[in-house]
N, C-alpha and C positions, 0 to 999 in steps of 0.2 A: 778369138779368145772369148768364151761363154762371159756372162753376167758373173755366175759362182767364181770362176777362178779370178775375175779381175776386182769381186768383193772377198776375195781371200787374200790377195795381194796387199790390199788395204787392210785387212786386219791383220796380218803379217806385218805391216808399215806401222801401226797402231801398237802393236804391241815393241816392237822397235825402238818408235818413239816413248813410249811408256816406260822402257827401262832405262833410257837414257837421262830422262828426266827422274826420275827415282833414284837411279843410280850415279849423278854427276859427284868428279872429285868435289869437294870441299876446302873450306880456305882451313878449317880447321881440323883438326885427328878426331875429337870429340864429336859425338853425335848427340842431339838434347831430341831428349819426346817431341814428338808433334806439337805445333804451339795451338792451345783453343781457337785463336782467331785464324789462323791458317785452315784448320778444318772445318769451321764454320764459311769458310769463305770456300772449300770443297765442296760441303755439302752443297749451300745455294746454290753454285755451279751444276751441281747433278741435278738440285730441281728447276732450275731455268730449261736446262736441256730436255729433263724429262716432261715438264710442263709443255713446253712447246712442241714437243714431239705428240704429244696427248690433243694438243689444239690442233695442227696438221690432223691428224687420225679422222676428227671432227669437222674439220673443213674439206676435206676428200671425200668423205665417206668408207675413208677406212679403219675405222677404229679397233676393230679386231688386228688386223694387221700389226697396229702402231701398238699395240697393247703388248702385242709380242715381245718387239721392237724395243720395247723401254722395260722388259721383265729383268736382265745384266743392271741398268740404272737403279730401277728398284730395290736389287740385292744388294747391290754397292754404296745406295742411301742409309740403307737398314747396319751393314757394314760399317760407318763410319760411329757406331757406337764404340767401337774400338779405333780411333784413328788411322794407327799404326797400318793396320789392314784394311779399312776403307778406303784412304790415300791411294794403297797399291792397288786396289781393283778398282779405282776410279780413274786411274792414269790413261789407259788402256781405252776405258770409253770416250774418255775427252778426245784423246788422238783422232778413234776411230771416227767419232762424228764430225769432228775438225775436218778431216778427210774426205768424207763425204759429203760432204755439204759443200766442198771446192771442187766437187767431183762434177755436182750439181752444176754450179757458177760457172763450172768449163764448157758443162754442154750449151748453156745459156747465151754464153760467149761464142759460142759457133768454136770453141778450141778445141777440144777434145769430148770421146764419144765414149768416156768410162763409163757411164749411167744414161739408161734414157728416159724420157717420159715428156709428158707438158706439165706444165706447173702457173697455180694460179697468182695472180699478184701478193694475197695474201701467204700461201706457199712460199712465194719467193722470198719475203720482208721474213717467213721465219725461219728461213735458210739463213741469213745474216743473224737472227737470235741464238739460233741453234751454234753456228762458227764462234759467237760474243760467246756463250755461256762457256762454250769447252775452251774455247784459249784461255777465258779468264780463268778457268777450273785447273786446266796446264800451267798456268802462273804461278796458284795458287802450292799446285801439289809440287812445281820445281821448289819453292819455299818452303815448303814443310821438310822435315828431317826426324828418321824414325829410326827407331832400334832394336826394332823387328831387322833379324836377322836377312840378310841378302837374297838368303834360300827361300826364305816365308816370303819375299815380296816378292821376286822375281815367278816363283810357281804361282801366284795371285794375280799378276801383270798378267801372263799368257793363259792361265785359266779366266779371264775376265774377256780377254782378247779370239778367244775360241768363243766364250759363252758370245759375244755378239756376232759374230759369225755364224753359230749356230739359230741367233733366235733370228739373224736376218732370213737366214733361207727358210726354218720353219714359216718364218709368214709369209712365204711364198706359195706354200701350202696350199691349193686349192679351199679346202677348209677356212680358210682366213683368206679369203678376198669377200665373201660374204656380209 
């Protein structure tokens, strides 16, 4: 199984996860707006992750790369002017980085060989930032509660969930290892 298909897998799994958490029953019928501190507590989440995906970039030497990498983070930060739809495109990246960064911690672990690479200590300490930011981000967005329609978040979910898909393989790109 290639790199690509077993990083599709994972944003297949990401975006999965992303509707589930978006989408769980409720105790109640009633759905209430996004609460401010809920989304404020999204956003942070998106810039821990995107910051530290930015710091990685800088400590590799791959900053083109990671620029890539965190462009779905950036539109989903920008996004969260409107909650409702920030939430739903940020669901999907938390998953997705959640994911890989235990993808990371497996090969680490000598358990499994989804991802490979070396990684330096500093890398590794922002593998454990990177996991903090998006479970806290996934906490955040299971707590929030919007009224944006099922359809609007669910096509946001898996277009957010493609868009990092897409920009992992672009930085694959020859072009961006430079």
């Amino acid at each position: 199984m290639t790199f690509f298909v077993r990083l599709a897998i994972i944003a297949v799994a990401a975006g999965a996860i992303a509707l589930a958490v978006l989408f769980r029953k409720s105790a109640t019928a009633a759905r209430a707006d996004v609460s401010e501190a809920a989304a404020r507590a999204v956003a942070l989440s998106l810039a821990v992750v995107l910051v530290s995906l930015g710091v990685v970039g800088v400590v590799s030497h791959t900053m083109m790369r990671h620029v890539i990498q965190v462009l779905p983070l950036v539109v989903a930060l920008v996004l969260m002017v409107r909650p409702s739809l920030g939430v739903a495109a940020a669901a999907p990246l938390f998953a997705f980085w959640l994911l890989l960064m235990t993808a990371v911690w497996l090969l680490l672990l000598g358990v499994a060989r989804i991802v490979n690479g070396t990684f330096t200590s500093t890398e590794i300490a922002l593998t454990i930032v990177i996991a903090g930011g998006s479970l806290a981000g996934l906490a955040s967005a299971w707590r929030c509660r919007s009224r944006a329609p099922f359809s609007v978040q669910a096509a946001l979910a898996a277009a957010f969930a493609a868009f990092q898909y897409a920009a992992m393989i672009v930085s694959t790109f020859s072009f961006a290892r430079g």
